[in-house]
C-alpha positions in Angstrom: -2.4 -7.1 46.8 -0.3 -9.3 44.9 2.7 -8.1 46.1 2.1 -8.5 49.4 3.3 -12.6 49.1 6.7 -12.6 47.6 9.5 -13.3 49.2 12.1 -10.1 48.5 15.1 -11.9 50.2 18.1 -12.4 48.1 19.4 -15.7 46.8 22.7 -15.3 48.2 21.5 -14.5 52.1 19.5 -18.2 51.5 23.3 -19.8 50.8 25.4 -17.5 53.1 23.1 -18.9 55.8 23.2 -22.0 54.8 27.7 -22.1 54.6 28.0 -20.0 57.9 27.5 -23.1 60.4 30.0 -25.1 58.1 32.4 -21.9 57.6 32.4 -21.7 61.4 32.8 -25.6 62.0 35.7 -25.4 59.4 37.5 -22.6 61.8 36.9 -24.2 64.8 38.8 -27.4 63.6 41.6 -25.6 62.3 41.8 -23.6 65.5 41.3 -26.4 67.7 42.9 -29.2 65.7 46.8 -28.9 67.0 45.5 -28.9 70.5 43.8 -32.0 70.4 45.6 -35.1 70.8 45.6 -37.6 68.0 43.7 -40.2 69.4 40.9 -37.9 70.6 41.0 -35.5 67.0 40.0 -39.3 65.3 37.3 -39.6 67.9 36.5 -36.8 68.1 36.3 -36.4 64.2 34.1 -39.5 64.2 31.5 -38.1 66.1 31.3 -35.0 64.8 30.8 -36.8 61.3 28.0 -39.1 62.5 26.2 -36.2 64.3 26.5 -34.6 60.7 24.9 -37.9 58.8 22.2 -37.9 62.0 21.2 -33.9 61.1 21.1 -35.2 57.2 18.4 -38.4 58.3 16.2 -36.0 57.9 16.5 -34.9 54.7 17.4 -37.8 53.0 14.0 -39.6 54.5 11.8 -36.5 53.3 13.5 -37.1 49.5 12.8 -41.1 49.2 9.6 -40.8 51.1 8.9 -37.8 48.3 10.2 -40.2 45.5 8.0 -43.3 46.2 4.9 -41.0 47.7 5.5 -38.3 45.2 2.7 -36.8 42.5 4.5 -38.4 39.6 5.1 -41.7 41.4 2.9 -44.6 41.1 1.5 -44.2 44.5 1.0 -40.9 44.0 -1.0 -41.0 40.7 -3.1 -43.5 42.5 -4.2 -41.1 45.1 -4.8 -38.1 42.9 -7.1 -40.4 40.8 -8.9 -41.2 43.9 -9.2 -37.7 44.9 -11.1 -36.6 41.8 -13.4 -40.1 42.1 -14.4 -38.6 45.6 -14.9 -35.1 45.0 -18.1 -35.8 44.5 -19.0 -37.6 46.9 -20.1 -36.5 50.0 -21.0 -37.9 53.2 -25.2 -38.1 53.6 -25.4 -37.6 57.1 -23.8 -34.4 56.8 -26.9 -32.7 54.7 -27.8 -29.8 56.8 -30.2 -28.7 54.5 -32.0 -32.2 54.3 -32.1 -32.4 58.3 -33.9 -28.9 58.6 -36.4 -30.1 56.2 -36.9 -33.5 58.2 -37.3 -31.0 61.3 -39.4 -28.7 59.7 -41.7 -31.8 58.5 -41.5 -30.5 55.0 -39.6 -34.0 54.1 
């Protein structure tokens, strides 16, 4: 039953499709490179490296927002310790057990 959970993919399938969309990006510039004119290969260049930085945003967001809201952060220590102060506690309307008792007229 274990077994039934791991993840039998190979490492290297993880990083070959990870490097195929650059691999391809990296052939389609060289292919389509001398065709371009100069002044449009900058632009065009440009924008391609921008939408690049845009599809990091992402990311980069997830890894600060991880950083500052992290387990071992200070934030983060704060809400664990608040976690284990409320385990206890529980909310009193929610006592099923206590209302069937009150309708019962045992309470």
């Amino acid at each position: 039953m274990a077994d039934a959970h791991v993840d039998t993919t190979p490492v290297w399938v993880e990083g070959s499709a990870l490097a195929a969309p650059v691999i391809l990006g990296a052939a389609a510039g060289l292919l389509v490179g001398d065709m371009i004119h100069g002044n449009a290969r900058r632009g065009l260049g440009i924008s391609v490296g921008l939408i690049g930085v845009v599809a990091l945003l992402p990311f980069a967001v997830d890894g600060i927002a991880g950083l500052i809201t992290g387990p071992r952060s200070k934030f983060g220590v704060r809400r664990k310790i608040q976690k284990i102060r409320d385990i206890g506690i529980g909310s009193p309307f929610e006592d099923e057990v206590e209302e069937e008792l009150h309708e019962q007229g045992v309470i």
